[in-house]
C-alpha positions in Angstrom: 9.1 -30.8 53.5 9.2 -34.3 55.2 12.9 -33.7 55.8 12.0 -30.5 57.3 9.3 -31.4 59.6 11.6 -34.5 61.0 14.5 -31.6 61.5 12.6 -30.0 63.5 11.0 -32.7 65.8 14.4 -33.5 65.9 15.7 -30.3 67.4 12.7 -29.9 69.8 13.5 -32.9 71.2 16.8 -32.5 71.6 16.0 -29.2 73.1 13.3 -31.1 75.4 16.4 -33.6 76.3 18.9 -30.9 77.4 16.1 -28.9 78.7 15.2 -31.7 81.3 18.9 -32.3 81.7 19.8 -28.9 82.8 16.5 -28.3 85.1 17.1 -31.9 87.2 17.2 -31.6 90.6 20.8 -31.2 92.1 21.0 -33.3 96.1 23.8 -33.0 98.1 24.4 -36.5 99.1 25.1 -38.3 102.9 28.4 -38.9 101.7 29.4 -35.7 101.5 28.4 -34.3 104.9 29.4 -37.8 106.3 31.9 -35.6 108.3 29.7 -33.1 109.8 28.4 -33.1 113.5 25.9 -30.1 114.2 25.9 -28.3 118.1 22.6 -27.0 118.8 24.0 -24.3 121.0 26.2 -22.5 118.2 22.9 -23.6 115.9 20.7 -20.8 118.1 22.9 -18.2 117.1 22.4 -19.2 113.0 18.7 -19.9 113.6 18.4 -15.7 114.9 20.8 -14.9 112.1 18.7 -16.4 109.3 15.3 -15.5 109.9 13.7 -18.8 110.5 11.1 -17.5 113.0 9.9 -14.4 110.7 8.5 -16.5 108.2 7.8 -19.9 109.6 6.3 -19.0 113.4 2.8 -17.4 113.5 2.2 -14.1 112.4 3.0 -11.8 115.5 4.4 -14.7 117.1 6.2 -13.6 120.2 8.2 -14.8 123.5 8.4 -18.8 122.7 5.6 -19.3 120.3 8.6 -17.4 118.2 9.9 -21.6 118.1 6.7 -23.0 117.3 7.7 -23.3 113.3 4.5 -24.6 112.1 4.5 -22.4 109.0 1.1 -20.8 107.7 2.3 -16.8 106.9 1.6 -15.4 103.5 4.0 -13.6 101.1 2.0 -12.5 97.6 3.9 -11.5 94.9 3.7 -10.7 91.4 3.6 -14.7 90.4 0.8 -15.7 93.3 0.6 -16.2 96.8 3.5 -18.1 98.4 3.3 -19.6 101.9 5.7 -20.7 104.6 5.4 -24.6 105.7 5.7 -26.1 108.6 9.2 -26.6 109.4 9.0 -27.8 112.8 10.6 -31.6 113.7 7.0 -33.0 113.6 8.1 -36.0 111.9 4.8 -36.3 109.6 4.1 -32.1 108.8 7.7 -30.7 109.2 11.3 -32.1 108.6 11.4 -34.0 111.7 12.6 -36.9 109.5 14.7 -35.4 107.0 18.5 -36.6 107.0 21.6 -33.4 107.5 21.9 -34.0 103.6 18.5 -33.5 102.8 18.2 -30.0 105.2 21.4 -28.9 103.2 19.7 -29.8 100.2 16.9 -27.9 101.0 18.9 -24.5 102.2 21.6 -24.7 100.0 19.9 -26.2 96.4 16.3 -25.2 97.0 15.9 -29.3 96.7 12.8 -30.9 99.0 13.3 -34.5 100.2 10.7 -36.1 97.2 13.6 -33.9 94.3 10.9 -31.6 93.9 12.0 -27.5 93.4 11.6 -24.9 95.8 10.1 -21.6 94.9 12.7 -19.3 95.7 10.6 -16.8 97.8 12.2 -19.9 100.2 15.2 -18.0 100.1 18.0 -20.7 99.5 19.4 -18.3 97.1 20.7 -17.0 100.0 21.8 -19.5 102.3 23.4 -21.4 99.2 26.3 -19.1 100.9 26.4 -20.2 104.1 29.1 -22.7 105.4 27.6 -26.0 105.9 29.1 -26.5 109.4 26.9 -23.4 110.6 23.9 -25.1 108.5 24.6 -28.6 110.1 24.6 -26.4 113.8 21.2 -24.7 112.6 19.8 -28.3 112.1 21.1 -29.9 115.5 19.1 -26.1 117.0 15.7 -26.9 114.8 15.2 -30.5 115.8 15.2 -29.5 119.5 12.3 -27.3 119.1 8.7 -27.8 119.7 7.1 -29.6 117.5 3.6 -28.7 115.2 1.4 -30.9 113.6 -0.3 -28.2 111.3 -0.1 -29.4 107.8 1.3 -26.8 105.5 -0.3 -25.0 103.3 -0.2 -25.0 99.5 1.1 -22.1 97.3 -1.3 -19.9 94.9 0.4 -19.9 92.1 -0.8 -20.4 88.6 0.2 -21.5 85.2 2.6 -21.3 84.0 4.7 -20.9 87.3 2.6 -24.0 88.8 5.5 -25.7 86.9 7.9 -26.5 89.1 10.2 -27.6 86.6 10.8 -24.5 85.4 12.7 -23.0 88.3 14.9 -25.7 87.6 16.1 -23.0 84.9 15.5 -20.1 86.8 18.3 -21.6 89.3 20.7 -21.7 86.2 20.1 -18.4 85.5 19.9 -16.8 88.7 21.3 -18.9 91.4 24.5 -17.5 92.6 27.4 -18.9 94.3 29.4 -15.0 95.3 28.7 -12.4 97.3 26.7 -9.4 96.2 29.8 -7.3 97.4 33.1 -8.0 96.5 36.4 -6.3 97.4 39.0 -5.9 100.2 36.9 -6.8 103.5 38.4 -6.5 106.7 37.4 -8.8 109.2 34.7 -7.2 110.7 33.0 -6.5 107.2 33.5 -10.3 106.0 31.4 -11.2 109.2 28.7 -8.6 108.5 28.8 -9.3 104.7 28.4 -13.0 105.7 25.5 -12.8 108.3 23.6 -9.8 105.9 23.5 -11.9 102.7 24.3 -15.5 103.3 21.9 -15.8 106.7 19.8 -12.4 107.2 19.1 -12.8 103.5 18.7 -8.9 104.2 18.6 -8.3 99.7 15.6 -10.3 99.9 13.7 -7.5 101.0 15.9 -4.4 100.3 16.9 -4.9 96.7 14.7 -4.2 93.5 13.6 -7.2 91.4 13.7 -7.9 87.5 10.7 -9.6 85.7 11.1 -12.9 86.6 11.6 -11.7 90.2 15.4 -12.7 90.8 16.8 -9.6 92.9 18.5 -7.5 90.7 22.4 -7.6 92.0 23.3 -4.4 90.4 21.0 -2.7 92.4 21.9 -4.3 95.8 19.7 -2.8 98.7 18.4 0.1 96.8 15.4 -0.5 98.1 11.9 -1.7 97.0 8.7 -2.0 96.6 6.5 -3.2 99.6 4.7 -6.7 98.7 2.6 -6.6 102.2 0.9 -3.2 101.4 1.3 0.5 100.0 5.0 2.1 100.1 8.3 1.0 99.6 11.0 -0.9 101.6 13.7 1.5 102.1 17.3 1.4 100.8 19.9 0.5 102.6 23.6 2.0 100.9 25.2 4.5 102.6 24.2 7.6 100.9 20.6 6.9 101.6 20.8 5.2 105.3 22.8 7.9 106.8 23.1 6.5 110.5 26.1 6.0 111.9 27.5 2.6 112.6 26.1 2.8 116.5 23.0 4.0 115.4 22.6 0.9 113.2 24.0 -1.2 115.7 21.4 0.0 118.1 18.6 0.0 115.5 19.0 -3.4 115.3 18.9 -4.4 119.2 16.5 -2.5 120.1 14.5 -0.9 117.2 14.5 2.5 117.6 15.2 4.9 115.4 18.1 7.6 116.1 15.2 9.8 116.0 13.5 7.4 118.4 10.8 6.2 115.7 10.1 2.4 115.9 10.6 -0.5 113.6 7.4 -1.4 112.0 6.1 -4.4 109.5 8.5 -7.1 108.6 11.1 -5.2 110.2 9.8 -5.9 113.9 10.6 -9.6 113.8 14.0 -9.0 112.1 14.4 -6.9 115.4 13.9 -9.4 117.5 15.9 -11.9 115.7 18.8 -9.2 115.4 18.6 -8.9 119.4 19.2 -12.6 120.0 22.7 -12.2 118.6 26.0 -10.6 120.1 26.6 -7.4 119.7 29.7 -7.8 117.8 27.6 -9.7 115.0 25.4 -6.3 115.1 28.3 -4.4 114.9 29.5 -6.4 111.9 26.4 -5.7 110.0 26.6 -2.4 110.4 30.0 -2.1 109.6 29.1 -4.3 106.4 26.4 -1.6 105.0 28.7 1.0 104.9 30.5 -0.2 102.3 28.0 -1.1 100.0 28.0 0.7 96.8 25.9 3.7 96.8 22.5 3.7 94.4 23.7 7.1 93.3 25.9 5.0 91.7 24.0 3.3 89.7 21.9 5.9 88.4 19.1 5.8 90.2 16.8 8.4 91.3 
């Protein structure tokens, strides 16, 4: 029985070990973005493309206070309440004094500065995708914006998913490094296919999750349900979104509907971030969604 008992302390620890081993924290180091040098003008263009104002201005933010990125907006969810920080270059509150390496970390690893994981309602799932020269632009863009000295504020989230630990192994079993869709792409498709999952993080939103809230790929933007109130975010594959490309394209500028209905919610601010860009990247987008696999195919009702 002895034998036993040590057998099995044995194999917990060992389990413990590779446990801890496979959860560490994964940095991106100076050395290997030694060779990049951001622009702040292309880096506009990336922050409008990923989103960074939705979450991290003030709710209803508009005109400039769109740049204020002090952080502060709620997000509930099935595992607590989750809210944005302050990610404005306040040197003290937001990331005014984190290193290119340690922004990349961030985006790209879901990584903060202190090795500490990220929830991933901060969707780095997402912008692990992105190519680190846009990244590197988006940083040179961020640091040039005002700066807030409004202290973040803490996450609701209770045990066991206090444990930050733990999403250590939800990265190994969720965290992707592909595309959602795959295939032959033409150029124009690639671009929108880039900008809808890697920066627009648009799956986030559109695409159901499983139980431990990881979006479920095989389902990609079938829609889903609303986490800010009653109804459902709607799907966006071509046999349910039925615009045509120009009607997307134009959606996204300037939020009207082809049966001139508005953009409400969420949607609203991913407006006006989709309005910032050119509209060949709107264009691209659209292109993109028509070639997503439809959820009939899938067998979804």
């Amino acid at each position: 029985m002895k034998g036993l008992l040590r057998l099995i302390l044995l194999l917990a620890l060992v389990g413990a070990g590779v446990a801890w081993l496979v959860t560490r924290p994964r940095t991106i180091s100076d050395a290997e973005v030694a060779g990049l040098s951001g622009d702040a003008t292309a880096g506009e263009a990336i922050f409008w493309a990923g989103g960074c104002a939705s979450c991290h201005a003030a709710e209803d933010a508009s005109g400039d206070a769109r740049l204020v990125l002090g952080g502060g907006q709620a997000f509930p969810s099935d595992f607590g309440m989750f809210r944005a920080p302050n990610i404005s270059p306040h040197p003290e509150h937001g990331i005014g004094d984190w290193t290119l390496a340690e922004f990349l970390t961030a985006l790209q690893n879901g990584i903060s500065p202190e090795g500490e994981h990220y929830y991933p309602a901060f969707p780095y799932t997402a912008y692990r995708l992105a190519d680190r020269q846009d990244l590197a632009d988006l940083h040179a863009f961020m640091i040039t914006l005002p700066a807030s000295d409004a202290p973040s504020l803490a996450h609701e989230v209770g045990f066991p998913f206090s444990i930050r630990r733990a999403v250590g192994l939800w990265n190994v079993l969720y965290l992707h490094d592909d595309f959602a869709v795959t295939g032959d792409l033409s150029e124009e498709e690639a671009r929108g296919r880039y900008l809808s999952e890697a920066l627009a993080h648009c799956g986030e939103c559109h695409t159901p999750r499983g139980p431990l809230g990881a979006v479920d790929r095989e389902r990609w933007l079938h829609g889903a349900p609303s986490l800010t109130g009653p109804g459902t975010i709607p799907a966006l594959t071509p046999d349910e979104l039925t615009w045509s490309e120009d009607e997307i394209a134009a959606y996204l500028n300037d939020g009207f509907t082809p049966d001139f209905d508005t953009a409400g919610g969420h949607m609203r601010s991913v407006i006006d971030n989709f309005s910032n860009l050119a509209a060949s990247d709107r264009a691209a987008v659209a292109a993109y969604l028509g070639i997503v696999p439809d959820a009939g195919r899938a067998g979804d009702d």
